[in-house]
Short mmCIF file of the C-alpha atoms (twelve columns), coordinates in Angstrom:
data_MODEL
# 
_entry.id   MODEL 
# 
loop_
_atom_site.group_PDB 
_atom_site.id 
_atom_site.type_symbol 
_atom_site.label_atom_id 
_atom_site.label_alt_id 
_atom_site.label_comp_id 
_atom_site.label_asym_id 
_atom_site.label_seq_id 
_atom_site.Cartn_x 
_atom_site.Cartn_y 
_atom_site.Cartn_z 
_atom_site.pdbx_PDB_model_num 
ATOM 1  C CA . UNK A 1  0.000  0.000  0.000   1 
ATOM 2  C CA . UNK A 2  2.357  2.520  0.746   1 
ATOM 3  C CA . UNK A 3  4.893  1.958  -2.742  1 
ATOM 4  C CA . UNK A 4  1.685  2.883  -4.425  1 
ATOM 5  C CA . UNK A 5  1.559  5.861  -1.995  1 
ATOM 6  C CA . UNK A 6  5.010  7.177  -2.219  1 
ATOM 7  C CA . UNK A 7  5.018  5.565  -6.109  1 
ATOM 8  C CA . UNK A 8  2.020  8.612  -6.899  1 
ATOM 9  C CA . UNK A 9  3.660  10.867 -5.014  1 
ATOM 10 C CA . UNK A 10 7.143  10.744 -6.431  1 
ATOM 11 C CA . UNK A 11 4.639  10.993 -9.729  1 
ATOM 12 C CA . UNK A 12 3.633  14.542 -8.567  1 
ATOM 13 C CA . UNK A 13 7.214  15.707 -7.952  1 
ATOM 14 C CA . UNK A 14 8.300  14.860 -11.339 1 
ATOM 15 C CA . UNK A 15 5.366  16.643 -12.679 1 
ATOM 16 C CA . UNK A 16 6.380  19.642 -10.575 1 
ATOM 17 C CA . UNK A 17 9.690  19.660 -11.330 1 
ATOM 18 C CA . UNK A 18 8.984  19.698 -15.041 1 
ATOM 19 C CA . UNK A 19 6.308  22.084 -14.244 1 
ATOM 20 C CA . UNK A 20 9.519  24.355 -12.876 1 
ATOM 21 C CA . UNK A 21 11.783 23.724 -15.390 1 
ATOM 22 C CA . UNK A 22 9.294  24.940 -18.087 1 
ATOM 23 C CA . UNK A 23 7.584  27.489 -16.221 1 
ATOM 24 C CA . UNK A 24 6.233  30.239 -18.748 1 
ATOM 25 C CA . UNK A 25 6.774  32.886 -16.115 1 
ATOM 26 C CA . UNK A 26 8.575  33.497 -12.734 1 
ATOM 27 C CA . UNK A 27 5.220  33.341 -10.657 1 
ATOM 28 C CA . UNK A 28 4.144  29.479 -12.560 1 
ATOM 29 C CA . UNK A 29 8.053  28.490 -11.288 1 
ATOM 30 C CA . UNK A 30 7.250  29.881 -7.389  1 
ATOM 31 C CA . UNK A 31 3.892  28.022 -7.513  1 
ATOM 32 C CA . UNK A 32 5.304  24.445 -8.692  1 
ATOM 33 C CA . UNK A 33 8.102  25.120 -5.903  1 
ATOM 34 C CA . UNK A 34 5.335  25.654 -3.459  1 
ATOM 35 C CA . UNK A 35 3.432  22.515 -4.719  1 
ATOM 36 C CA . UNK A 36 6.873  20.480 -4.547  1 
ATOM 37 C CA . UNK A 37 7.488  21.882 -1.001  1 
ATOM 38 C CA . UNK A 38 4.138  20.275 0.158   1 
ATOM 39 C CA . UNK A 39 4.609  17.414 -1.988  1 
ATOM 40 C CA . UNK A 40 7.844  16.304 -0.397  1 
ATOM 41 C CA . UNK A 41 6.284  17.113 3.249   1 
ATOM 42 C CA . UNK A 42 3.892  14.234 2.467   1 
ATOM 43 C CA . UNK A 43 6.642  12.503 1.551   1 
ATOM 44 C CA . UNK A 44 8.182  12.946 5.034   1 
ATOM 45 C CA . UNK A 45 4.851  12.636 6.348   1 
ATOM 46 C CA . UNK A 46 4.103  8.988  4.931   1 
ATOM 47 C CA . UNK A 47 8.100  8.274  5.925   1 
ATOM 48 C CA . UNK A 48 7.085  9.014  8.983   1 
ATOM 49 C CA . UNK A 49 3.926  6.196  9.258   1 
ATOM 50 C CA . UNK A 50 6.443  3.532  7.306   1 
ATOM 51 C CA . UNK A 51 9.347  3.744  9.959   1 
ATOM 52 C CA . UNK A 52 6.998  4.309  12.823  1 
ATOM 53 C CA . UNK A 53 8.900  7.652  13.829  1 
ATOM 54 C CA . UNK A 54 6.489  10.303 15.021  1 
ATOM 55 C CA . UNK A 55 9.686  12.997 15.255  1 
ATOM 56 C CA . UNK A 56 9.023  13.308 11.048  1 
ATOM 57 C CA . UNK A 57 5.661  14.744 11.329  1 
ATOM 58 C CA . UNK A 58 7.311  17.212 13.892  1 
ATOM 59 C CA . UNK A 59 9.928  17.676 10.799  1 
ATOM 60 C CA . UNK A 60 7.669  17.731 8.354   1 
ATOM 61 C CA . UNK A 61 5.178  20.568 10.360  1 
ATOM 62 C CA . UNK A 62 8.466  22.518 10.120  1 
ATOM 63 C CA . UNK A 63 9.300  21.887 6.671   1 
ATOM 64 C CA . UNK A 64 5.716  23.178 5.569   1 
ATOM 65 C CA . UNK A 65 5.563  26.052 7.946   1 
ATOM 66 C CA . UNK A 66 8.965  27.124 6.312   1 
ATOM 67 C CA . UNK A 67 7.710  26.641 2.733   1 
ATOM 68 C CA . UNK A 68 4.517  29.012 3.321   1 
ATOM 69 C CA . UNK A 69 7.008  31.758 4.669   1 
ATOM 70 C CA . UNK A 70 9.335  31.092 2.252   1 
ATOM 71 C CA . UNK A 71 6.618  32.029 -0.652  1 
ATOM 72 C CA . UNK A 72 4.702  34.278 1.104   1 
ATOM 73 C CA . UNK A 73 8.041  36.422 0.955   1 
ATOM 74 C CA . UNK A 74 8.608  35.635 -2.142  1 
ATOM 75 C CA . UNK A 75 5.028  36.804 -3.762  1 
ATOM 76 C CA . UNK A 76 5.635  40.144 -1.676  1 
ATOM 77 C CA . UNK A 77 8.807  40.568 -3.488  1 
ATOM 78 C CA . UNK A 78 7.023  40.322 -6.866  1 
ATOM 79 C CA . UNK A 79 3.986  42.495 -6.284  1 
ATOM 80 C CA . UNK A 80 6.691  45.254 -5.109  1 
ATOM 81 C CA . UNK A 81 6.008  45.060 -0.864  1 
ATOM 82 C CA . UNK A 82 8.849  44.802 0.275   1 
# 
């Protein structure tokens, strides 16, 4: 159950990544970084359930809290805010 899991979620990184690497404009590349960001904290998050270590979701809670500053500053630095 879980290779199909972390199979479909690899998926969506690759998908992302390309996503990045062809991005049309600089705001399409900061959105498929946020969507890999939370793609590889589920990742960590399903990590987490496989090797029965709780400390991950603590790491991956970081991780995502982290990402959402990270492109919060970054879309105020495009519109001109900061």
């Amino acid at each position: 159950m879980f290779y199909v899991t972390i199979s479909l979620i690899i998926l969506g990184m690759l998908l992302s990544i390309i996503r990045l690497v062809k991005g049309d404009s600089i705001e399409s590349r900061v959105v498929a970084i946020d969507v890999l960001t939370t793609i590889t904290s589920s990742l960590i998050i399903v990590f987490a359930f496989i090797s029965d270590n709780m400390l991950l979701l603590d790491v991956a809670l970081v991780y995502g809290l982290l990402s959402f500053v990270g492109v919060v500053a970054v879309a105020r630095y495009l519109e001109g805010g900061i």
